[in-house]
ROMILUM-243619 format. One record per residue: chain; residue in three letters; x, y, z of N, C-alpha, C in turn. Coordinates in Angstrom, 3 decimals. Each point is the difference from the previous one (the first is absolute). Layout:
+-------+-----+----------+----------+----------+----------+----------+----------+----------+----------+----------+
: chain : res :     n_xx :     n_yy :     n_zz :    ca_xx :    ca_yy :    ca_zz :     c_xx :     c_yy :     c_zz :
+-------+-----+----------+----------+----------+----------+----------+----------+----------+----------+----------+
:     A : ALA :        X :        Y :        Z :        X :        Y :        Z :        X :        Y :        Z :
...
+-------+-----+----------+----------+----------+----------+----------+----------+----------+----------+----------+
end
This chain:
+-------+-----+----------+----------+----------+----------+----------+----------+----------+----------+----------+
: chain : res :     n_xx :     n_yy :     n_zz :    ca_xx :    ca_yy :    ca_zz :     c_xx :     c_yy :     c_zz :
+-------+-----+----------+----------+----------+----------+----------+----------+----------+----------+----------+
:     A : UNK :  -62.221 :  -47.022 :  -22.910 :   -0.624 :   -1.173 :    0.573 :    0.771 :   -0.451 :    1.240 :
:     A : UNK :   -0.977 :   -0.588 :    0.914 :    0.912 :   -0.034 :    1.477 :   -0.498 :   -1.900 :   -0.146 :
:     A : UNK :    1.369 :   -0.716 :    0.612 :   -0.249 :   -1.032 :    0.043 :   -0.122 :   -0.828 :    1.607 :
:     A : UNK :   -0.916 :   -0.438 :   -0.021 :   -0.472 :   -0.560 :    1.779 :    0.950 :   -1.179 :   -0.004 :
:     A : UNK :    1.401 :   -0.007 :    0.705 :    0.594 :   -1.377 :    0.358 :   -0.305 :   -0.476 :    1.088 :
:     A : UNK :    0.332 :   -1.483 :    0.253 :    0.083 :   -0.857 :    0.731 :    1.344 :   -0.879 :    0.532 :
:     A : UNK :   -0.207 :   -0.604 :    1.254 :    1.108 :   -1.107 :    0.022 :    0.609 :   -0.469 :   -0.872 :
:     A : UNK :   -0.959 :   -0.534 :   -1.144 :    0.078 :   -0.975 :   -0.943 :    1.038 :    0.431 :   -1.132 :
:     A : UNK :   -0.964 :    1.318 :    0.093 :    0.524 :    0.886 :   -1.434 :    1.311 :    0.839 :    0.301 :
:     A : UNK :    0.251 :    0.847 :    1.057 :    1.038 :    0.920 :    0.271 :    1.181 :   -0.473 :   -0.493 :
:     A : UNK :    0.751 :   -0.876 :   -0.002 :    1.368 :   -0.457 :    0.016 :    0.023 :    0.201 :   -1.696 :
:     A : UNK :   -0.753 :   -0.285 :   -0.386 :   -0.311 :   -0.552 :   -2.030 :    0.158 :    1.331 :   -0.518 :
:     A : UNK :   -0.919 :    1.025 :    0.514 :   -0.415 :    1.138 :   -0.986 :    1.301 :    0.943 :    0.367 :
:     A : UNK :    0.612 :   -0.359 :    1.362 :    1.287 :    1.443 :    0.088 :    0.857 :   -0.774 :   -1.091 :
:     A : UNK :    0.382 :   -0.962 :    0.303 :    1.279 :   -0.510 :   -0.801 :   -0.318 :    0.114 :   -1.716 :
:     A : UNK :   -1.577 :   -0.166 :   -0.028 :   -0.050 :    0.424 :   -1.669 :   -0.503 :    1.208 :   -0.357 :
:     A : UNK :   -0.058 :    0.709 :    0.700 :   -0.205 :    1.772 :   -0.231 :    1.150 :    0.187 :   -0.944 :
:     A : UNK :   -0.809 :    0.956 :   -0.925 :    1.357 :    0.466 :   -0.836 :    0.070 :    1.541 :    0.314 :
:     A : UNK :   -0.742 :    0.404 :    0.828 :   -0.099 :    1.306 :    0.600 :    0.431 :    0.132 :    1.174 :
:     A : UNK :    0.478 :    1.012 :    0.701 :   -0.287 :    0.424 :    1.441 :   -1.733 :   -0.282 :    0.476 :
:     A : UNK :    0.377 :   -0.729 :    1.440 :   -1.061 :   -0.406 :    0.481 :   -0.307 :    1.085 :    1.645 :
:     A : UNK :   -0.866 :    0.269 :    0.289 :   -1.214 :    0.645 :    0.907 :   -0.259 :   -0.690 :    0.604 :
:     A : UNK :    0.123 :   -0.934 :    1.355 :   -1.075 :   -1.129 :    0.412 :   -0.634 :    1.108 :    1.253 :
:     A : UNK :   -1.416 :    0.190 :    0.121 :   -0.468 :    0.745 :    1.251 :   -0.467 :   -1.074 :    1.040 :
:     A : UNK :    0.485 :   -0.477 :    0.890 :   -0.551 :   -0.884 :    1.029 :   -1.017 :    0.440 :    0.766 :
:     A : UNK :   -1.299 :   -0.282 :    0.211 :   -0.897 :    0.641 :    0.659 :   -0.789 :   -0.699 :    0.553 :
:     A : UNK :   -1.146 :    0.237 :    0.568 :   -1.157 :   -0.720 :    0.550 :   -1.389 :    0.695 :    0.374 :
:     A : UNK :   -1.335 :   -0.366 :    0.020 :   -0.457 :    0.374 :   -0.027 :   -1.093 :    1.091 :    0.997 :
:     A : UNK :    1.218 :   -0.578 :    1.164 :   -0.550 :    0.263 :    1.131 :    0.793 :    1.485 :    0.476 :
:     A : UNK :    0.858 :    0.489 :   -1.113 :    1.229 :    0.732 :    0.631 :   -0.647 :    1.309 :   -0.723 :
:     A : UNK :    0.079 :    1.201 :    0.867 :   -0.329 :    1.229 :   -0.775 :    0.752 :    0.490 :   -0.333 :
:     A : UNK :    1.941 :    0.297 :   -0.028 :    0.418 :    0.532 :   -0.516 :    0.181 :   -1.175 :   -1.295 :
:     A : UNK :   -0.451 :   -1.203 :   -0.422 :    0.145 :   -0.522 :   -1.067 :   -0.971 :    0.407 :   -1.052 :
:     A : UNK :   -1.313 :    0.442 :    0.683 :   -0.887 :    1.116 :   -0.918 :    0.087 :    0.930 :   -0.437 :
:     A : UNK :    0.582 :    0.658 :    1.095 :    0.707 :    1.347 :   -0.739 :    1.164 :    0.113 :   -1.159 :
:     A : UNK :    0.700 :   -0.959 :   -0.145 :    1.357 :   -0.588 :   -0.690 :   -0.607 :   -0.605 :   -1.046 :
:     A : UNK :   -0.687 :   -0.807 :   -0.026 :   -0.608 :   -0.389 :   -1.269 :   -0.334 :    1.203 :   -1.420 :
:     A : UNK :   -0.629 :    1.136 :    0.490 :   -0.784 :    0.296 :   -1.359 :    1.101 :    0.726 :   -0.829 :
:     A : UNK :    1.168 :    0.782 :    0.815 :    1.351 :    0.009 :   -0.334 :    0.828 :   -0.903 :   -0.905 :
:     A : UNK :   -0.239 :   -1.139 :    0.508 :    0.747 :   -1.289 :   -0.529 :   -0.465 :   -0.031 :   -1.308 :
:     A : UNK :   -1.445 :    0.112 :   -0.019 :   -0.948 :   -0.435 :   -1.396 :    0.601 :    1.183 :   -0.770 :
:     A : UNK :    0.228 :    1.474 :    0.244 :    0.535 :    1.055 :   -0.791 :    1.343 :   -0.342 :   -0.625 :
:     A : UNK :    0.735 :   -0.489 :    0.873 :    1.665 :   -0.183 :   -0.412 :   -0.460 :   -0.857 :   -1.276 :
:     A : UNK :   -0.709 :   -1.204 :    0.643 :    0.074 :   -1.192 :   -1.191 :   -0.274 :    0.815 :   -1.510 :
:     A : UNK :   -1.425 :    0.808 :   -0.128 :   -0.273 :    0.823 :   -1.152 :    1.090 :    1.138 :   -0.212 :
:     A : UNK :    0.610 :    0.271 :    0.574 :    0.776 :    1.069 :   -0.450 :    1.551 :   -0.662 :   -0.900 :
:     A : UNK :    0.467 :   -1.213 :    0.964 :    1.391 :   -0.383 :   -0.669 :   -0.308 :   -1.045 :   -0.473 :
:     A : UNK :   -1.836 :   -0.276 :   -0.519 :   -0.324 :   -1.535 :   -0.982 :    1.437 :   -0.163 :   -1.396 :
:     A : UNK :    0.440 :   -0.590 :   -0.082 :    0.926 :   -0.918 :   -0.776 :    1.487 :    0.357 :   -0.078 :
:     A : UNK :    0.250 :    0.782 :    1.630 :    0.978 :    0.259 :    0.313 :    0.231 :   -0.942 :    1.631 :
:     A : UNK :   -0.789 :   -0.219 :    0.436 :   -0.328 :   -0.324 :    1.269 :   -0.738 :   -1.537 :    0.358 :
:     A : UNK :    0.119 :   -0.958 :    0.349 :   -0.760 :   -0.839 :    0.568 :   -0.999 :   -0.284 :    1.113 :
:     A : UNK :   -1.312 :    0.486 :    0.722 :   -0.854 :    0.023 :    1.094 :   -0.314 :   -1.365 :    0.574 :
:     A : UNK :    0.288 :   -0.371 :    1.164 :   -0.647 :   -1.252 :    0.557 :   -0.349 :    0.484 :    1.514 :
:     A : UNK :   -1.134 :   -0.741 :    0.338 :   -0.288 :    0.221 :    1.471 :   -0.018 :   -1.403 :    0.232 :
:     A : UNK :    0.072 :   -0.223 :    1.632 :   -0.316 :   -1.473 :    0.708 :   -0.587 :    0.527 :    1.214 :
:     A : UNK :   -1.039 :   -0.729 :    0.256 :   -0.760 :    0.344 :    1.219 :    0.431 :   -1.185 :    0.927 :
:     A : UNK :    0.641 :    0.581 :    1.430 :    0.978 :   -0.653 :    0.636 :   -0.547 :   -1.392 :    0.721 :
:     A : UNK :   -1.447 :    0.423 :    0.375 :   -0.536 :   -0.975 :    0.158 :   -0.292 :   -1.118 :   -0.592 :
:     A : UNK :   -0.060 :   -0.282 :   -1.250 :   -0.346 :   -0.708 :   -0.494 :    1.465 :   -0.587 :   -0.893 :
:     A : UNK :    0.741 :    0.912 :   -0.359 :    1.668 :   -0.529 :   -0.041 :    1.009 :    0.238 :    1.326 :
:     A : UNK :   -0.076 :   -0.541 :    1.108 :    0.830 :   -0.068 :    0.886 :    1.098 :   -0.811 :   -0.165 :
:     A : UNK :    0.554 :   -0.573 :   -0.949 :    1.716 :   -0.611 :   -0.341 :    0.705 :    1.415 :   -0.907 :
:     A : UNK :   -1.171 :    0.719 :   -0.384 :    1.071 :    1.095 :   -0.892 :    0.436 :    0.967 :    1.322 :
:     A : UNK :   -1.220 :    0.515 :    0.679 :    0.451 :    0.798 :    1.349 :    1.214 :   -0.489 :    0.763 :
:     A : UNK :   -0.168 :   -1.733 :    0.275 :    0.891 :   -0.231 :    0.612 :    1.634 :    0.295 :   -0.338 :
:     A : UNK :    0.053 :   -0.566 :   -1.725 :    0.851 :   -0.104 :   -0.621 :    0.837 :    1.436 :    0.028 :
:     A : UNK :   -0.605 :    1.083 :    0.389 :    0.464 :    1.156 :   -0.400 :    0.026 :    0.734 :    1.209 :
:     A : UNK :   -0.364 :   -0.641 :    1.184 :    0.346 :    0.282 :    1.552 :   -0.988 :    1.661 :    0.040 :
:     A : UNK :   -1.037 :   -0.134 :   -0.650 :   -0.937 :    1.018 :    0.234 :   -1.058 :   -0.080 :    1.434 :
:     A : UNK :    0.790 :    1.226 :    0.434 :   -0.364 :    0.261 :    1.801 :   -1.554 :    1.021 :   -0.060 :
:     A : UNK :   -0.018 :    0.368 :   -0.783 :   -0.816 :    1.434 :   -0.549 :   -0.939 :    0.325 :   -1.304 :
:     A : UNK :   -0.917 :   -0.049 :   -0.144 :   -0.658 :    0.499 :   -1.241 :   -0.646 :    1.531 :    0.196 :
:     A : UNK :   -0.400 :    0.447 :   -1.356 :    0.817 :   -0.421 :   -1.103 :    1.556 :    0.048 :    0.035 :
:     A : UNK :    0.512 :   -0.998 :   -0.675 :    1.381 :    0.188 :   -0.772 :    0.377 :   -0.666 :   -1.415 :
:     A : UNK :    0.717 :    1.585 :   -0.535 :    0.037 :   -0.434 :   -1.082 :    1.323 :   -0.777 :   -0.894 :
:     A : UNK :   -0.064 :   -0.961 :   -0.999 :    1.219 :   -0.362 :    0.021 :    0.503 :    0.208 :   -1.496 :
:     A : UNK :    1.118 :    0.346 :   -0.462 :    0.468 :    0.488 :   -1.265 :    1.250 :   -0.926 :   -0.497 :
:     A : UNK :   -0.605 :   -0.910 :   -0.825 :    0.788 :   -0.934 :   -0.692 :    0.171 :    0.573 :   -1.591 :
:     A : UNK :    1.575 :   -0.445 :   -0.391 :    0.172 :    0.242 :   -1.130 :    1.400 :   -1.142 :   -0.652 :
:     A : UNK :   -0.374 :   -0.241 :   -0.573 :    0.661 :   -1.670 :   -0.647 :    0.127 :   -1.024 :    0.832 :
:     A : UNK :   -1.485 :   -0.265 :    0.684 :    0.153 :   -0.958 :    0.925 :    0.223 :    0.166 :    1.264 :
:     A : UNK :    0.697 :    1.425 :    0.576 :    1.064 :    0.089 :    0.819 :   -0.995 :    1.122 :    0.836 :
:     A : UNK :    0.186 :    0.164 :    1.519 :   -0.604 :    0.864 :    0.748 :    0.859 :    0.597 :    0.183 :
:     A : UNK :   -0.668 :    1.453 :   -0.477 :    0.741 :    1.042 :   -0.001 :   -0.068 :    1.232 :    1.077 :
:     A : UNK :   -1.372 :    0.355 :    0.524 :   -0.520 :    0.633 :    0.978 :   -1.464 :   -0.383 :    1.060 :
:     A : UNK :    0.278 :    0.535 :    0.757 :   -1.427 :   -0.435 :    1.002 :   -0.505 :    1.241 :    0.604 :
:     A : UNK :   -1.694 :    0.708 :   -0.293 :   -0.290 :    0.949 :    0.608 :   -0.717 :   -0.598 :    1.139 :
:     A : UNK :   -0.415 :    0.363 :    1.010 :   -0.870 :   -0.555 :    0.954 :   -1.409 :    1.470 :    0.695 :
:     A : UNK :   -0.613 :   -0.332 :   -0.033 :   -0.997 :    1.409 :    0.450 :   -0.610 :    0.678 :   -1.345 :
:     A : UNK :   -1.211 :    0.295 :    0.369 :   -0.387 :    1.219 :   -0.920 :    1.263 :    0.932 :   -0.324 :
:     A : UNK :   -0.420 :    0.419 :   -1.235 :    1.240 :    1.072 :   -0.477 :   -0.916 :    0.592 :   -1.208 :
:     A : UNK :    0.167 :    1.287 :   -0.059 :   -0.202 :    0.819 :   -1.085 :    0.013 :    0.007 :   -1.493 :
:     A : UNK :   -0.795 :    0.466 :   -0.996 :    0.804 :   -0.498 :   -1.224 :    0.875 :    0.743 :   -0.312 :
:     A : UNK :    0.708 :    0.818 :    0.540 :    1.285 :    0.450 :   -0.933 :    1.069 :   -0.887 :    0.609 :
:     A : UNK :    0.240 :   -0.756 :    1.379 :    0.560 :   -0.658 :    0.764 :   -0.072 :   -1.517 :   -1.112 :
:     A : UNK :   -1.140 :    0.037 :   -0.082 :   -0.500 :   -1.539 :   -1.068 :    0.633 :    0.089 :   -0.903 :
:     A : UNK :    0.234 :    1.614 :   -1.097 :    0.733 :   -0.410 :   -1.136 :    1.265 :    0.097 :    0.105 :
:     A : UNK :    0.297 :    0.771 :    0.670 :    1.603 :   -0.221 :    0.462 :    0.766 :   -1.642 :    0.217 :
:     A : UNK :   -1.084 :   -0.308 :    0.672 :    0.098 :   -1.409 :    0.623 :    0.412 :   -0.703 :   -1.347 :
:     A : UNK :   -0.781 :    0.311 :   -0.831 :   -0.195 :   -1.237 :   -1.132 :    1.297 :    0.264 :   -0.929 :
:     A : UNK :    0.063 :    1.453 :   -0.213 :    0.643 :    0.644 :   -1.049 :    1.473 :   -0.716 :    0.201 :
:     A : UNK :    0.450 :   -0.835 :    0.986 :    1.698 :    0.019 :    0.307 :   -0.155 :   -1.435 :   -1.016 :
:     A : UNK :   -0.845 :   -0.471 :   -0.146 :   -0.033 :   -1.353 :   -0.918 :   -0.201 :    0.287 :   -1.537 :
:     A : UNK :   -0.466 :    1.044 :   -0.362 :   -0.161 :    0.377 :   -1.358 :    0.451 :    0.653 :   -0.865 :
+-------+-----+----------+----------+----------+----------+----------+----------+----------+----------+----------+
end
């Protein structure tokens, strides 16, 4: 299950993740965020209850973009006890994706 955050919500759900968290920042206007997406949706099913999935669409959460000095979408961000741990930025591959994820798990 992928969870859609917000302004509101972002700050709440990292700090109470009891998982490694995924956030994909995207928008709808962006094509490499289309391409990055159906990827994203795979990771989430593949490492379900090992893994946490969230997206924010930048437009509509612009304090999380800000907050995280995101110049570029997609980028992805990899939290784990609260704490940011990595930042991908650009389309990337899925073996690049699980690699990505795998340093948190």
């Amino acid at each position: 299950m992928i969870t859609e955050l917000t302004n509101e919500t972002f700050n709440d759900f990292i700090d109470k993740a009891d998982k490694p968290v995924l956030v994909d920042l995207w928008a709808s206007w962006c094509g490499p965020c289309k391409m990055l997406s159906p990827l994203v949706d795979q990771l989430a099913e593949k490492f379900a209850g090992k893994l946490t999935v969230a997206k924010v669409n930048v437009d509509e959460a612009s304090d999380v973009a800000m907050q995280f000095r995101v110049s570029s979408i997609p980028t992805l961000l990899l939290f784990k006890d609260g704490e940011l741990k990595d930042t991908s930025i650009g389309y990337v591959p899925m073996q690049q994706l699980e690699a990505f994820v795998s340093q948190v798990l």
